[in-house]
N, C-alpha and C positions, 0 to 999 in steps of 0.2 A: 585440942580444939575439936568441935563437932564439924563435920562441914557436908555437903548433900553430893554424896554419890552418882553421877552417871555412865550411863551404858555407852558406847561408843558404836557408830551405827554397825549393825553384821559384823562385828568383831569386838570377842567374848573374852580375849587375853586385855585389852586395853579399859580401863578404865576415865576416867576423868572427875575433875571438882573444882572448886572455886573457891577463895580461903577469904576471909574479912575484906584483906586489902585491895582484894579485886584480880586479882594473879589467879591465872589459870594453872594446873597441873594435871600431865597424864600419865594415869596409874598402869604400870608393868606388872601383870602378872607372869613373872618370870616360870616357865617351866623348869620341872626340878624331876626327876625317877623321885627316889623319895617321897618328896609334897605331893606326887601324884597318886602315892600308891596308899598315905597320909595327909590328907591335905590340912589337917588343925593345923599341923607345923606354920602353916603362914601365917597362924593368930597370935605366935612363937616370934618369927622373923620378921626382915623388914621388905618393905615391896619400893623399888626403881622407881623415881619420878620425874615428871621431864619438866622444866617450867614452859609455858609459853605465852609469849609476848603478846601476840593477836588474838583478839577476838574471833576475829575469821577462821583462824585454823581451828578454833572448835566448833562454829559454824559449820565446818564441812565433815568433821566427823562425827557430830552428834547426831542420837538416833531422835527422827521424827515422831514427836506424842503418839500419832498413832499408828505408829509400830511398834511402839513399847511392849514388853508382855514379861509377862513372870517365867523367868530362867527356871525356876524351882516346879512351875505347875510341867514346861516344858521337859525337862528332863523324868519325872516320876510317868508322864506321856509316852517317852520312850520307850519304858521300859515296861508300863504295860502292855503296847505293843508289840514287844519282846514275846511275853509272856502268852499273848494271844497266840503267836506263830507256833509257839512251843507245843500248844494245847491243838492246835488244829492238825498239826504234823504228827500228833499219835499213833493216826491208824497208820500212815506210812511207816514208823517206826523200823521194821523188819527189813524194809529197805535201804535202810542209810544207817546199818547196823553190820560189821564187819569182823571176822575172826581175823584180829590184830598182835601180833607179838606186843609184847609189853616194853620192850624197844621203840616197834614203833611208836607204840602210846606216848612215850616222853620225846619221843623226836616228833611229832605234831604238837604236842603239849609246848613245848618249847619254842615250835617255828610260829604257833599263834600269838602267844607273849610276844616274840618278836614284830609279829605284823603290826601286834596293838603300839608297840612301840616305833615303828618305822611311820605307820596312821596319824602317829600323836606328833613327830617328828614335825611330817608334811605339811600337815594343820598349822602347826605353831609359826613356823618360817612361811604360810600362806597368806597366816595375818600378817606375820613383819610385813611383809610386802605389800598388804592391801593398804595398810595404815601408813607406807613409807612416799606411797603415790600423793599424801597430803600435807605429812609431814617431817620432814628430818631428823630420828629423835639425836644422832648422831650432832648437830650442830645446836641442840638445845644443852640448859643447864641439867647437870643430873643430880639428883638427892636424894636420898631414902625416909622412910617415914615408917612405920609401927599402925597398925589398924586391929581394932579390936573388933570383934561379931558385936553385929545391932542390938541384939537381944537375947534370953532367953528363947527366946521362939524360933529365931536365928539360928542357933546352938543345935536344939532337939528338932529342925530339919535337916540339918547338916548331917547330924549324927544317925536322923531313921533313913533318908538317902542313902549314908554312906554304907549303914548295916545292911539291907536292901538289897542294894548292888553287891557286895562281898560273900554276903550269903548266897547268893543267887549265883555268883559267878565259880566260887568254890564247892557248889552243888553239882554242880554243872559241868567238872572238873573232876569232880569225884565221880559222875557216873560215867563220864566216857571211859575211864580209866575201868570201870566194873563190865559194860557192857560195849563199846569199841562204838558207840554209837556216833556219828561224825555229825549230824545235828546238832546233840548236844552239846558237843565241843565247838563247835564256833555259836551257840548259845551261850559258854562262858566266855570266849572272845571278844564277844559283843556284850556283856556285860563287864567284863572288864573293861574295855572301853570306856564306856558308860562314867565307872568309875574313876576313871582320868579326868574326865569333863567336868568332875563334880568340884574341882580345886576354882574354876571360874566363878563357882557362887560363895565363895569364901569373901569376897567383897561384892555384896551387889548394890543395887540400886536404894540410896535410902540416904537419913542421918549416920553418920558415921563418926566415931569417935577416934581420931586420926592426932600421930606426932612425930613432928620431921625429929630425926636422930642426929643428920651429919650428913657432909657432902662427900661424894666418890670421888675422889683423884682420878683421873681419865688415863 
């Protein structure tokens, strides 16, 4: 069944939609290592859904018309502001450039992996919380469903984001690693970041072509 996508207000893991019969459900974008570091995988699996009863409770999580805005225009934003700081930090370059054993290279290389991962952590368990202030998803129904990308156009922004970001984060990894330069490595920090965030537009806002699978045993 097709059914219309929304956003749930300031929190990008939640989804929500509304099926023929008038039944409300809110979509779980479950965090996954993995789907974060590949996010097609979700258009592979199935995504967590919660029924709910009331109208009201989607009342208080829907996002208002006009604060809607494009995830997708947002995120390539990011990153060329990324890209801006990279470019104007040039001249200083000499500065935040350090004769580093190759040791230490991979023990920062690895403590920033972990930041981006303890980041992504905090994040995720920020919205449980913010979304848990409205609704319980613990004492809702839970079901799984199957979602497939909106479109071809869908697809090939997913995939120039996601190239983008990897590129850019693996650049960026390889030159601290050549020249010890600590800018540039939390430049791919921060794009790798980036890249984690980008599993939230695997289902965004729109017609979507959506199928319950089966119910979870609790």
């Amino acid at each position: 069944m097709k059914v219309e996508i929304h956003n749930v207000f300031k929190n990008a893991r939640y989804k929500f939609f509304q099926t023929e019969d008038g039944t409300y459900y809110i979509v779980e974008i479950k965090p996954s290592f993995r789907k974060m570091l590949f996010p097609f995988l979700y258009w592979f699996s199935s995504f967590p859904v919660y029924k709910v009863e009331d109208k009201e409770t989607i009342e208080r999580i829907q996002t208002p018309e006009s604060r809607s805005f494009n995830k997708i225009t947002a995120v390539l934003a990011m990153g060329g502001v990324a890209k801006l700081m990279t470019t104007f930090t040039r001249e200083k370059e000499e500065m935040l450039t350090f004769d580093l054993s190759l040791y230490m290279k991979f023990f920062l290389f690895f403590l920033t992996i972990f930041l981006v991962l303890v980041i992504r952590l905090y994040v995720n368990k920020a919205k449980f919380n913010d979304l848990s202030k409205h609704v319980d998803l613990k004492q809702l129904e839970r079901l799984k469903i199957k979602a497939k990308p909106q479109s071809f156009k869908h697809i090939a922004q997913m995939f120039g984001i996601y190239i983008f970001f990897l590129s850019f984060s693996a650049l960026s990894y390889g030159m601290f690693f050549l020249d010890g330069n600590i800018f540039i490595l939390v430049t791919g920090a921060v794009m790798l970041l980036m890249l984690s965030i980008l599993v939230n537009l695997t289902l965004k806002e729109g017609l979507t072509k959506v199928k319950f699978i089966k119910c979870s045993p609790r």
